[in-house]
N, C-alpha and C positions, 0 to 999 in steps of 0.2 A: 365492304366499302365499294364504293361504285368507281371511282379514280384510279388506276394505275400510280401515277405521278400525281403530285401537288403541285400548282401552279402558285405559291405565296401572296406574291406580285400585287396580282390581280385584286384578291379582297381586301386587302391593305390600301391599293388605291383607291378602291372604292369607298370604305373607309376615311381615309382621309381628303374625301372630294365633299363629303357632307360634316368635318369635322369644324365645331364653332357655329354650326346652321342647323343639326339636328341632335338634340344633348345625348339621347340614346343611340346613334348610329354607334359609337364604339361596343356594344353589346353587340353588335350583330355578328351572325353567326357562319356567317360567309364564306363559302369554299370554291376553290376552282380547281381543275388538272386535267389531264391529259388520261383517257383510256383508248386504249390504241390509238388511234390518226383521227379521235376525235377531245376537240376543246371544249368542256361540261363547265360554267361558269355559275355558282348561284347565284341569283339577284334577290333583291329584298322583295317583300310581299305586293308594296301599294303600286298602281299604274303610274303613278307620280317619279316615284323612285327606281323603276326600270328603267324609265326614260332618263330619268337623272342618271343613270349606270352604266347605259348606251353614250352616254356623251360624255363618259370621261373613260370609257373604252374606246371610244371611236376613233380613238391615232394610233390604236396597238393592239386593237383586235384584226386586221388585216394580216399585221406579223404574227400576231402567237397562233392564227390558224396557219399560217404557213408553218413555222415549227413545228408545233402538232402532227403537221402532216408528213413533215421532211420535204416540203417545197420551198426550197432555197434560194433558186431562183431569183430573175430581177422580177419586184412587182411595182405593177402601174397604178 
């Protein structure tokens, strides 16, 4: 396994940011976690749907790489 930790969260969101709009997105096979101080997220295959992945990561991929890393800190 390439993960440390699972990150659940994350393909679940993903998941259900295309659910109702893509009848097969709940098939999908989505994994994310944590090995050492890095945050591994899989995305789905098409250029369409990274982008669609990135935008419903985009308000808590800033925090989960700060967890990941143990940077706790305030961020901007």
């Amino acid at each position: 396994m390439v993960i440390d930790r699972e990150v659940p969260g994350i393909p679940e969101a993903l998941r259900s940011a295309t659910f109702g709009r893509v009848p097969f997105g709940m098939l999908s096979r989505g994994v994310s976690g944590v090995t050492g101080s890095c945050l591994i997220v899989n995305l789905p295959g098409s250029t369409k749907a990274v982008e669609e992945g990135f935008d419903t990561l985009g308000e808590v991929l800033h925090h989960a790489v700060a967890v990941a890393t143990g940077n706790f800190g305030h961020h901007d």
